[in-house]
N, C-alpha and C positions, 0 to 999 in steps of 0.2 A: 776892615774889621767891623764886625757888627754893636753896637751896641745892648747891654741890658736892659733886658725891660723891666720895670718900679712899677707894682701898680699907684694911681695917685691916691691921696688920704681923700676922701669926698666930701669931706665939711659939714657943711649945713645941707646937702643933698643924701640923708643918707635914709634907708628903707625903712619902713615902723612894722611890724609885725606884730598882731596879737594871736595869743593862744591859749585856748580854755583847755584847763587841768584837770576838770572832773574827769572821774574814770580813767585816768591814762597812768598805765604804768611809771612810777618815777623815771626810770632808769631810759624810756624812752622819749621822754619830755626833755630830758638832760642831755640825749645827744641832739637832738633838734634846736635846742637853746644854743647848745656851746657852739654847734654849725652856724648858727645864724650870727651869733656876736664876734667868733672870730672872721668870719666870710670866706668859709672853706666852699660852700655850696657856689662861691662864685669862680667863673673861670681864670679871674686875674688874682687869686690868693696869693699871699706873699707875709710869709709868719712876721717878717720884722715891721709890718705898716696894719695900723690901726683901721683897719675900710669896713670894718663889721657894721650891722643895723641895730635900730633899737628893739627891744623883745620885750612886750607887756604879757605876763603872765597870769590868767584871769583864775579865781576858783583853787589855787592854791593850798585849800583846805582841803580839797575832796579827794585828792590825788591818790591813787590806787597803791599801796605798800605790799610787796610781794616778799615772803622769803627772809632772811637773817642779813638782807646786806649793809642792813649801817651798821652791825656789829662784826662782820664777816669779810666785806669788800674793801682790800684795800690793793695798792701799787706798789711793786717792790722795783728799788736799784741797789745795785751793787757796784761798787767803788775798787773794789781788788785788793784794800786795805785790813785788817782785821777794824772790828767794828764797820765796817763800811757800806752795811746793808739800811739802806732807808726807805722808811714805807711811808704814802702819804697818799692821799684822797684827792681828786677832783679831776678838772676833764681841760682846765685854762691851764695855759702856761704861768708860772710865779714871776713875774714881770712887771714892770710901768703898763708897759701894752695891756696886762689881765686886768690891771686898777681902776684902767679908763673902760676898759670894756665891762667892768662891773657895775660905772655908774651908769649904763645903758639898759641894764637889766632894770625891769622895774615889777614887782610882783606883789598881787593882791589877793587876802585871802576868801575875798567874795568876789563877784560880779563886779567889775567895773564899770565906772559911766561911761558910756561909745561918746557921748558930747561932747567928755572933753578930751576926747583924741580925734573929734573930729576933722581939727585943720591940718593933723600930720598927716591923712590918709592913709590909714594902716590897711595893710592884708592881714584877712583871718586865716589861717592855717588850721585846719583838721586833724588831728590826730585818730 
């Protein structure tokens, strides 16, 4: 019988990603971030293990706003129950896992200084 494959939690090895927000549609910033912190973009994903990278999101302010979706976009479930319809926003699962991967995100609404992320070696990402 074969056994299950875990991916492992990576620790203190885990990936830095920066990414500049000028110009870029929200809503595409937002699935590139939620792909990077949960580590779906990686071949070993496993929704119940924490293996996401850290995501520094530079320029914050300048982000491109299309369209009526913070008043318009939302999630619906349905439960089968009367009352049973819930709607609610975001792209992370509601979890201990999303809590930790929240402190990972780290977002600023200008330019960031490249110094001092220097010694984590980040990749810039393009949008």
């Amino acid at each position: 019988m074969q056994k299950s494959y875990r991916a492992p939690n990576p620790g203190d090895k885990r990936a830095w990603f920066i990414i500049d927000a000028k110009d870029v549609p929200v809503g595409r910033l937002a699935v590139v971030v939620a792909n990077k912190l949960r580590a779906k973009d990686l071949p070993t994903f496993d929704p119940s293990v924490d293996a996401g990278a850290f995501v520094v999101v530079t320029n914050a302010a300048l982000v491109k706003l299309t369209g009526k979706k913070e008043e318009q976009k939302t999630y619906q479930r349905y439960s089968g129950y009367r009352d049973g319809l819930k709607e609610f926003r975001g792209m992370l699962p509601k979890n201990n896992i999303a809590r930790k991967m929240m402190t990972r995100l780290k977002v600023f609404a200008a330019e960031a200084d490249k110094g001092t992320l220097a010694a984590q070696k980040p990749v810039e990402i393009k949008l």
